[in-house]
C-alpha positions as CSV (number, residue, x, y, z in Angstrom):
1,X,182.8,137.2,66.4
2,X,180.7,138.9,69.3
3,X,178.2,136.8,71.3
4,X,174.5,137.9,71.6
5,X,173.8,140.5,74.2
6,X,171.0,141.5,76.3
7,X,170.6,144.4,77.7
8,X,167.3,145.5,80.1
9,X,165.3,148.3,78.8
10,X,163.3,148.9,81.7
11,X,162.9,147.8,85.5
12,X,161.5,144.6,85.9
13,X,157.5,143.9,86.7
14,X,157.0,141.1,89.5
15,X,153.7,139.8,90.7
16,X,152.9,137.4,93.4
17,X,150.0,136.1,94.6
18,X,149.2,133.8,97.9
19,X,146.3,131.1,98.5
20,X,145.8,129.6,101.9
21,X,143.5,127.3,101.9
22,X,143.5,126.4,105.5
23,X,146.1,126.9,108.6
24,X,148.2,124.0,107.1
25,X,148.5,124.1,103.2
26,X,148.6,127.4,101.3
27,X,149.7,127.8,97.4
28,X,152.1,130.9,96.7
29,X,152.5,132.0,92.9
30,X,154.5,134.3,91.3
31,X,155.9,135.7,88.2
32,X,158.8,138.1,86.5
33,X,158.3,139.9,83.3
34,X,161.6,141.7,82.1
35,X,161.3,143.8,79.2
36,X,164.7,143.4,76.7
37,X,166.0,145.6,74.4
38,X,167.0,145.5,71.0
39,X,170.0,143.5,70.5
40,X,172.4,143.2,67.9
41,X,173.7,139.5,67.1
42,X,176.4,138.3,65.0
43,X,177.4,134.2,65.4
44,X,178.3,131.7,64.1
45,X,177.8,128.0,64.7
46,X,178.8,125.0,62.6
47,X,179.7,127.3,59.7
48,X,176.9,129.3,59.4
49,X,176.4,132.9,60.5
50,X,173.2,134.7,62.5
51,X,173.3,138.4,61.8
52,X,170.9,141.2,62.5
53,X,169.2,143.7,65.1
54,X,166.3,142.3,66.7
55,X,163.3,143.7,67.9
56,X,161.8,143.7,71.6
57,X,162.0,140.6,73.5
58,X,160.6,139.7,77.0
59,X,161.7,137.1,79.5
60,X,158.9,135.8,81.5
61,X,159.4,133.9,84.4
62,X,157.0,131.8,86.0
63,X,157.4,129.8,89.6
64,X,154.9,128.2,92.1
65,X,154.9,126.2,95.5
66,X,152.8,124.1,97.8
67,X,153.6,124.3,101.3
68,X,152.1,122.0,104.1
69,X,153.3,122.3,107.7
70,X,152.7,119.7,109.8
């Protein structure tokens, strides 16, 4: 039995973004996009078995703060 595996086609895209709305508070955003590759699964769980080669994927990550300073 081999576990799923991911492998990264291509570099990762990251895009941030900054809003200050005054000297105090400002709202930074950002995000990751990784492109994945195909990946060949085979696994099993319970019994039953998950075989194939899949197509491409993406992972998207998403993140966002609120800073005040005092």
């Amino acid at each position: 039995m081999t576990a799923c595996c991911w492998r990264l086609s291509q570099p990762a895209r990251a895009i941030t973004r900054n809003w200050q709305v005054n000297r105090q508070l400002d709202f930074p955003l950002g995000s990751t996009l990784y492109p994945v590759g195909d990946a060949d699964i085979d696994v099993t769980a319970e019994g039953l078995r998950a075989a194939g080669k899949f197509d491409k994927d993406y992972i998207l990550f998403l993140r966002g703060t609120a800073r005040y300073l005092f």
